[in-house]
C-alpha positions in Angstrom: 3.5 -17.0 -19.2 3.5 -20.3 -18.6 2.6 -23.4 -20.6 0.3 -26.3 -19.9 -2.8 -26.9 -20.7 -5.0 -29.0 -17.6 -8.6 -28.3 -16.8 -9.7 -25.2 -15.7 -10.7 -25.8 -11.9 -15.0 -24.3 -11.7 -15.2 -21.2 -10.7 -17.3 -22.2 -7.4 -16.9 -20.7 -3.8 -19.2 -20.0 -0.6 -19.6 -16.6 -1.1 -21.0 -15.8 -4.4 -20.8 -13.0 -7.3 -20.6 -9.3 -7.5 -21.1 -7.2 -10.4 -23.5 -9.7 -12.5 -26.9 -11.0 -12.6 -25.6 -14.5 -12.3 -23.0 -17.2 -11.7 -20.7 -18.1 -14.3 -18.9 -21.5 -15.0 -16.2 -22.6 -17.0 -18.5 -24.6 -19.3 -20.8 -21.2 -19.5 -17.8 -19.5 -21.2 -16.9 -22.4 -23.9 -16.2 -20.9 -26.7 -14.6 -17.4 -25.3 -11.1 -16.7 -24.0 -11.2 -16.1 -20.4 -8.7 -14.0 -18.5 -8.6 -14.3 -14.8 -8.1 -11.8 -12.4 -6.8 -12.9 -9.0 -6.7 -9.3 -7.1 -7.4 -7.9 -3.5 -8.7 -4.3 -3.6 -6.2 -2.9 -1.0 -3.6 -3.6 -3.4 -2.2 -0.7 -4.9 -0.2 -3.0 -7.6 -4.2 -4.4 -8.4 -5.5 -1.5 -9.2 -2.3 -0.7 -11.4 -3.2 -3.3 -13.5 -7.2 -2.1 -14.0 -6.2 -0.3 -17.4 -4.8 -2.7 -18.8 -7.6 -5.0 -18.2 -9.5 -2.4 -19.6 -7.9 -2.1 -22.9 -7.6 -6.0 -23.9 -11.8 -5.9 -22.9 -12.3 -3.4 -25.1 -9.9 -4.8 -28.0 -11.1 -8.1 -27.9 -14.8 -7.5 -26.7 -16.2 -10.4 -29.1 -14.1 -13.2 -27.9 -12.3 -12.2 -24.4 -14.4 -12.2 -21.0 -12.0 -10.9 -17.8 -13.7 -12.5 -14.5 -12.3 -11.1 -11.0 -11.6 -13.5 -8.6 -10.8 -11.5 -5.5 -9.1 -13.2 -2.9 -8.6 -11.0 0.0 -5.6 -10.2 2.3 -7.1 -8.1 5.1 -10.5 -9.6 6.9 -12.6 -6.1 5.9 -11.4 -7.5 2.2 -13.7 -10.3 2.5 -16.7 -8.9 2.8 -19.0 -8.7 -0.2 -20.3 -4.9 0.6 -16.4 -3.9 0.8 -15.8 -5.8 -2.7 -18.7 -4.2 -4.3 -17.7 -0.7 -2.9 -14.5 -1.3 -5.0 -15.3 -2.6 -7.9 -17.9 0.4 -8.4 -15.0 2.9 -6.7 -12.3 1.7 -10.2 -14.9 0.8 -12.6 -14.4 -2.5 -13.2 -17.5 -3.3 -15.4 -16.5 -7.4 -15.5 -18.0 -10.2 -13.2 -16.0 -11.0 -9.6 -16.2 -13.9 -7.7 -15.8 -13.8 -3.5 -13.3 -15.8 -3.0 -12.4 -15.0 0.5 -11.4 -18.8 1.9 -9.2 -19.0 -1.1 -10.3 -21.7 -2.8 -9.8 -21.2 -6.1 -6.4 -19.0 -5.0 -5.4 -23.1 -3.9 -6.4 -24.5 -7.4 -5.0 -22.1 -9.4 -1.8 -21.9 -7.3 -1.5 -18.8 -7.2 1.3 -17.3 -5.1 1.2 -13.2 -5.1 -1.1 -10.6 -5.9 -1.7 -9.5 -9.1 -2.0 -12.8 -10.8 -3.6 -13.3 -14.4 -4.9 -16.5 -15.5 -5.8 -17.0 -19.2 -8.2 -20.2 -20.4 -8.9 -21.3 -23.4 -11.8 -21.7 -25.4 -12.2 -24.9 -24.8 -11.7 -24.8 -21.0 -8.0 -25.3 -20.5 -5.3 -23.3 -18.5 -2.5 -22.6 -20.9 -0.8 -20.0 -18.4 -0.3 -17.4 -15.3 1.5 -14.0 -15.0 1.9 -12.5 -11.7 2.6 -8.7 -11.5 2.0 -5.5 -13.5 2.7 -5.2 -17.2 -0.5 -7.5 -17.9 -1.2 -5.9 -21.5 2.0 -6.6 -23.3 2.4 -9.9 -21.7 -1.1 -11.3 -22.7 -1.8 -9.8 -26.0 0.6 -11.9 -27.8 -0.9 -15.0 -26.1 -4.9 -13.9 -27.1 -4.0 -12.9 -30.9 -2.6 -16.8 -30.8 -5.9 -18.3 -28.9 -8.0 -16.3 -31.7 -5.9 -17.5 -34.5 -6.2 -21.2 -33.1 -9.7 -21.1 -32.0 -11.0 -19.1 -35.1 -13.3 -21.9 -36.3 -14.3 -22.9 -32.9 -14.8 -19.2 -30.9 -18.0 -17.6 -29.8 -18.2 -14.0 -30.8 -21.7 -13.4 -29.6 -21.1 -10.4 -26.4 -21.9 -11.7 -23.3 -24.3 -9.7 -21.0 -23.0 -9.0 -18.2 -25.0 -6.4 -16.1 -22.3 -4.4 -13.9 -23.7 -3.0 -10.7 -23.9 0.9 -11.4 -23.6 2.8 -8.1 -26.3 5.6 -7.1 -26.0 9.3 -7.7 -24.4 11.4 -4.6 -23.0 14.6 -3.9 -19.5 13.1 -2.7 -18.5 10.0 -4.6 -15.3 7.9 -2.6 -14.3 11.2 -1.1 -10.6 10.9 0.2 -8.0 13.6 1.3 -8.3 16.9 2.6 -6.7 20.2 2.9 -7.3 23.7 4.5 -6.8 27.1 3.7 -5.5 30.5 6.3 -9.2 31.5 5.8 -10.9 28.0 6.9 -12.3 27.0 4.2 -12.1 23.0 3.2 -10.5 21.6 -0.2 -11.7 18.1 -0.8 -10.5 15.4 -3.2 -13.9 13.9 -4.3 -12.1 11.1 -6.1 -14.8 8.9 -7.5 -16.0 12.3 -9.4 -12.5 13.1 -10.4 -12.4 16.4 -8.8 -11.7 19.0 -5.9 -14.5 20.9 -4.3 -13.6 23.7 -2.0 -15.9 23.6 0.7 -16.9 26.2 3.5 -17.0 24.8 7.3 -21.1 24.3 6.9 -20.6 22.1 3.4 -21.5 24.7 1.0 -19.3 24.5 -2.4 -17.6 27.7 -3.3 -15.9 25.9 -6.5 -15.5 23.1 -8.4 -12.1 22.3 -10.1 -12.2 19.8 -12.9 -14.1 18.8 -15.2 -15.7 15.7 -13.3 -14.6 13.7 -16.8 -11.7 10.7 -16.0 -8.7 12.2 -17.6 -5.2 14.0 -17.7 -5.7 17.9 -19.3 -4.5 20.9 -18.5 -6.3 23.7 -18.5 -8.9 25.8 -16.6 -11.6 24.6 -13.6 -14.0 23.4 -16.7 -11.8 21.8 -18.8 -8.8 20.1 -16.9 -9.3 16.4 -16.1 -7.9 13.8 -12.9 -7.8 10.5 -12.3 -8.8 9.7 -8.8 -7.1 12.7 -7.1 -5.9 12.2 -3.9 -3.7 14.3 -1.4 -4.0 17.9 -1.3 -1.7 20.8 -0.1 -2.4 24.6 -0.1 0.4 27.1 -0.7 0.3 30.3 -1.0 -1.9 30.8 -3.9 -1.4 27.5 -5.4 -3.4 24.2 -4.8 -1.2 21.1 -5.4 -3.1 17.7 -6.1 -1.7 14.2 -6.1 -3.0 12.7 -9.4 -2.8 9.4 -7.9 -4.1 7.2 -11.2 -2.3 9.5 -13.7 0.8 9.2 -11.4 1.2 12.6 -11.5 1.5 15.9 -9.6 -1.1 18.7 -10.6 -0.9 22.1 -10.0 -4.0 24.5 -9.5 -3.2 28.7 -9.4 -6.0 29.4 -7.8 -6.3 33.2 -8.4 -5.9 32.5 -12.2 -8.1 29.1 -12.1 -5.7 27.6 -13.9 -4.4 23.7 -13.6 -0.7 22.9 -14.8 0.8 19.2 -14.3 3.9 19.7 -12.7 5.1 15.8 -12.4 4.8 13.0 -13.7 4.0 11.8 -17.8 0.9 9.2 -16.5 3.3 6.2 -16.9 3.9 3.9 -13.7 7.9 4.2 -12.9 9.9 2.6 -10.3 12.8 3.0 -8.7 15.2 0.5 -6.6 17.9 0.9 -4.1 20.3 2.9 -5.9 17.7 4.1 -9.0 18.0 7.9 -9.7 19.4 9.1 -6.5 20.2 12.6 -7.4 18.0 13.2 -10.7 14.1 14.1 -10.8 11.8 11.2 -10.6 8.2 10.7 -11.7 4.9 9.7 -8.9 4.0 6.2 -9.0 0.0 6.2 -7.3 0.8 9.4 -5.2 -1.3 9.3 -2.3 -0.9 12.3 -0.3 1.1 15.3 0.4 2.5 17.5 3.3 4.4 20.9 3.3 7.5 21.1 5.2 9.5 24.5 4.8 10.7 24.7 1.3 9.9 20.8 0.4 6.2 18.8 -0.3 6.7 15.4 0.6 4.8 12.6 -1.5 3.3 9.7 -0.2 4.4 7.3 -3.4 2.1 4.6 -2.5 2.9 2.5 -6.1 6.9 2.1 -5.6 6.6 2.0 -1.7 8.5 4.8 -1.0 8.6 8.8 0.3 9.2 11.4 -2.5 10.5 14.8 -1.8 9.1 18.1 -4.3 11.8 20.9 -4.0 8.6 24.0 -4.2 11.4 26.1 -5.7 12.4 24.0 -9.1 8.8 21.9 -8.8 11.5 18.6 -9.4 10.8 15.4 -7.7 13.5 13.4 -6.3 13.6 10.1 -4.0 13.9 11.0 -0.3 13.1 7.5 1.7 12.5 4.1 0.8 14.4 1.6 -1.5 11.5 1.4 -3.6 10.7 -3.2 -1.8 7.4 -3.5 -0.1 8.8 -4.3 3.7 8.8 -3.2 6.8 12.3 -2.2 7.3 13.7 0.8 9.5 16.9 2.4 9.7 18.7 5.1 6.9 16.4 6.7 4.2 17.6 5.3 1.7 17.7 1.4 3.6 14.1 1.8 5.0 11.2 0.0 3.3 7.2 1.2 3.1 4.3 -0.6 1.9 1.9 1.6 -0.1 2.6 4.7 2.1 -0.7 6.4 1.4 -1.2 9.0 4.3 1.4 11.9 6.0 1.5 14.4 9.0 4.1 16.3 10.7 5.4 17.0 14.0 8.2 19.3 13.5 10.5 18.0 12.0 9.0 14.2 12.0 7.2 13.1 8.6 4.4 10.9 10.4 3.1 7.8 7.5 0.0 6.3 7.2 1.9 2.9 6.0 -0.9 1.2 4.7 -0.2 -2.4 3.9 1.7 -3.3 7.4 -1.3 -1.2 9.3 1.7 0.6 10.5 2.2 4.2 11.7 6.1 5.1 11.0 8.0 8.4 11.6 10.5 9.5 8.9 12.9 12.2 10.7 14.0 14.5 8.0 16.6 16.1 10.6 18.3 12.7 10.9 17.7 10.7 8.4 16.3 7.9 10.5 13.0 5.5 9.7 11.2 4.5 12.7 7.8 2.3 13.5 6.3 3.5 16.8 3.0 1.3 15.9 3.1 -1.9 13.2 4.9 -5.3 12.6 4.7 -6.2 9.8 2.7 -7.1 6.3 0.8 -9.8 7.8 0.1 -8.5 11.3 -3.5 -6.7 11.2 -6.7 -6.5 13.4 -8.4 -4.1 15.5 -7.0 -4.6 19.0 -6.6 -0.9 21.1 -4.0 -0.9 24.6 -0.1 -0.2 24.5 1.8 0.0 21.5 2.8 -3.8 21.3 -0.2 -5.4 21.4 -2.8 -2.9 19.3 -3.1 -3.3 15.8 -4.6 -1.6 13.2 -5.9 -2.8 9.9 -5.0 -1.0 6.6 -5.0 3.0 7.7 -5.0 5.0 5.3 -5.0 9.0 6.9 -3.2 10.4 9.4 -3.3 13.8 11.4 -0.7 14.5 14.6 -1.9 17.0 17.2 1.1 17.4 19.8 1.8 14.0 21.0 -1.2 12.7 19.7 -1.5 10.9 15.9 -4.7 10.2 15.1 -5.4 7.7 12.1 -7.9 6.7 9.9 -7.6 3.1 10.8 -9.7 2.7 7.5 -10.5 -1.3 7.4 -11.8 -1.3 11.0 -13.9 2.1 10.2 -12.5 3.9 12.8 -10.8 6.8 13.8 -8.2 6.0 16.6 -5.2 8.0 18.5 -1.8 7.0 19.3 -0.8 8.7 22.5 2.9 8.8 22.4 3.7 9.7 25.4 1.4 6.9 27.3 2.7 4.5 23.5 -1.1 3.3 23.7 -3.6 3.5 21.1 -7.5 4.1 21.7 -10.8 4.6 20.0 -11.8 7.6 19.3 -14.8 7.1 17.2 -16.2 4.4 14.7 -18.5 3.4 12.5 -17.2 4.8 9.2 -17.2 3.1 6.2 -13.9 2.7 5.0 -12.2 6.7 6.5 -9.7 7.8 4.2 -8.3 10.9 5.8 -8.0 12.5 9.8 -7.5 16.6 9.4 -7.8 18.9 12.7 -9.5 22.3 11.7 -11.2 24.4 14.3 -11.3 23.0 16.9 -12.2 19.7 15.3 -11.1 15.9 13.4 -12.7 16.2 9.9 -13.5 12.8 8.7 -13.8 11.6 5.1 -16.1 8.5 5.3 -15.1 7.1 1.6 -17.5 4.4 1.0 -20.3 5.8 2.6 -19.6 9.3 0.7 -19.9 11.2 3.9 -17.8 14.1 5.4 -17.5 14.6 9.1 -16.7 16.1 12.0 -15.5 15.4 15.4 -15.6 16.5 18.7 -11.8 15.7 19.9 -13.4 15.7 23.7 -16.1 13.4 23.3 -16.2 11.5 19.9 -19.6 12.7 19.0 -19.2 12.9 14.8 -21.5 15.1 13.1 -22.5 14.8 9.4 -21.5 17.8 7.2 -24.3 18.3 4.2 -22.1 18.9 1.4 -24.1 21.4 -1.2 -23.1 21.3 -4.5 
């Protein structure tokens, strides 16, 4: 942390509040300590630190009020819909300010994303952390504001009215899988479960227990926390746990879920970290079978993890662990928030999220590649040959010969990469936020997170039709 204490700038911008029934200023919250919350809601290392604003709300409920102020990175970030969709989509139950010119970003100078602000009671900035790790850091700093302040604090709860989202069938659905018979597993990720769907929409069966959590057990009593990436095998369902950090494994003759990965904690690995011992998932977003291996999509540490199916151990495969765009050697190559995977062969095709790059990851050479992307700053939605079309945050990808298509999620399109012509087109749009491509019969199937839809596409003409999910 660091010390100081000047004036707390107002919490004013041009784009108003989500998530309460009114504005709030610094001279509103006299009397409480106030944590700020400078965050963008792409930001895997954001979300990371959700729990832990969580936890000091909840131990310090009387005297401690967390206001978000998001200040967005990509241009769909900036929009209040978008901002709403994701403060509903990780439960944050606080007040969040729209700071999309970044105005108060400026007065605070703040530098990176995560970055915590804490105020005093009486209105003044004693200090800023940026980064994860937000709980130990500030709790030590609150329990001395409360022992200061005690005369002076207001322990009367503040009202806050969050924005509760309406009841649907799919809530933020997200990655897909399919079975040898056709039928459809779907991560529905805001209800913390997997539905396996037939082709028409119909649920056959519902694993988990729909309750946010990390158990064992069977389809009615084992928990998830936003579930992600999915791969069939055999008999066995495997799930990327992506909030518990963890792998989960489902026997789906027996009904039975095991965790197989991962202890819940966030870990990280560097450069030359734990090259030839098991690792644990940091976020996993996805997954993809490749002969005897799963590959991992480990959005939180920025890298590719490999699953050897025969001892169930996780070990690094590419990706020093920094958030850059970086090709060349596994181990030398740098992701940012990997979050999507396909295959062509023996080419691991990423969804590279932050850089709204597509990369290829050959696991016969050992070589990272970006046929489509610059860089972390380099988004928009421009179509045409490889060097001049960008993309903007995609999150799913699904190759078909020498065609990727992506969910080129912050534009709300689906687009393809033809790699033989290197140009990218439109395929279809108007999705709210698509989280995963997958090619079934014939067809793209579509998960439209924020509106909680599921489609499907004609490859030929782009036509998407709406698939009624039935619970």
């Amino acid at each position: 942390m660091l010390t100081g204490r000047v004036n707390a700038p107002e919490l004013t911008t041009a784009h108003g509040w989500l998530n309460t029934a009114q504005e709030w200023s610094i001279k509103d919250l006299r009397g409480k300590i106030v944590l700020l919350d400078f965050w963008t809601f792409g930001c895997i290392n954001c979300q990371h630190i959700v729990p832990d604003l969580k936890q000091l709300e909840e131990e310090f409920a009387d005297i401690l009020v967390v206001i978000g102020v998001h200040s967005a990175k990509f241009d769909n970030e900036k929009h209040s819909e978008a901002i709403l969709q994701a403060i509903q989509k990780f439960g944050i139950e606080h007040p969040v300010v729209n700071d999309a010119d970044f105005e108060l970003w400026n007065q605070y100078g703040i530098r990176a994303w995560p970055t915590i602000v804490l105020i005093d009671p009486n209105g003044k900035v004693i200090g800023q952390h940026a980064g994860e790790g937000v709980y130990n850091t500030v709790k030590p700093h609150i329990l001395k504001l409360q022992e200061e302040f005690k005369e002076d604090l207001n322990r009367t709860p503040i009202q806050l009215q969050a924005t509760k989202a309406a009841a649907s069938a799919l809530y933020f659905p997200s990655k897909l899988a399919s079975d040898t018979e056709g039928n459809l597993y779907l991560s529905d990720s805001g209800h913390n479960r997997i539905l396996k769907l037939t082709q028409e929409g119909q649920v056959l069966e519902v694993i988990g227990s729909g309750k946010q959590g990390f158990s064992d057990g069977d389809y009615t009593e084992a928990s998830f926390y936003e579930p992600h990436g999915l791969v069939v095998h055999e008999n066995l369902l495997y799930i990327a746990d992506a909030k518990n950090n963890a792998i989960r494994k489902v026997n789906l003759e027996q009904k039975q879920v095991l965790t197989v990965a991962g202890t819940g904690e966030l870990s990280y690995y560097f450069d030359a970290d734990a090259l030839a011992e098991p690792v644990n998932p940091n976020s996993p977003w996805d997954l993809l079978l490749l002969e005897n291996s799963m590959y991992i999509a480990n959005a939180g540490n920025h890298q590719i993890l490999r699953m050897d199916l025969s001892t169930e151990k996780v070990y690094r495969f590419a990706g020093n662990g920094r958030e850059a765009l970086a090709d060349g050697p596994l181990l030398e190559a740098a992701f940012n928030q990997p979050s999507g995977l396909a295959n062509n062969g023996h080419v691991l095709f990423v969804a590279d999220a932050e850089a709204s790059a597509i990369r290829t990851v050959n696991t016969k050479t050992g070589m990272v590649l970006t046929p489509l992307g610059v860089g972390l700053f380099d988004f928009g939605d421009a179509d045409g040959h490889v060097d001049d079309a960008l993309l903007q945050h995609c999150v799913g990808v699904e190759v078909i010969d020498s065609n990727v298509y992506i969910a080129d999620t912050y534009n709300g399109k689906v687009k393809v990469l033809d790699l033989e012509q290197q140009r990218v087109r439109t395929l279809a749009d108007d999705f709210h936020e698509p989280n995963d491509v997958l090619f079934l019969n014939g067809q793209l199937w579509v998960t439209s997170t924020n509106s909680h839809q599921l489609f499907r596409i004609d490859l030929t003409t782009g036509e998407k039709e709406e698939v009624n999910v039935q619970l």
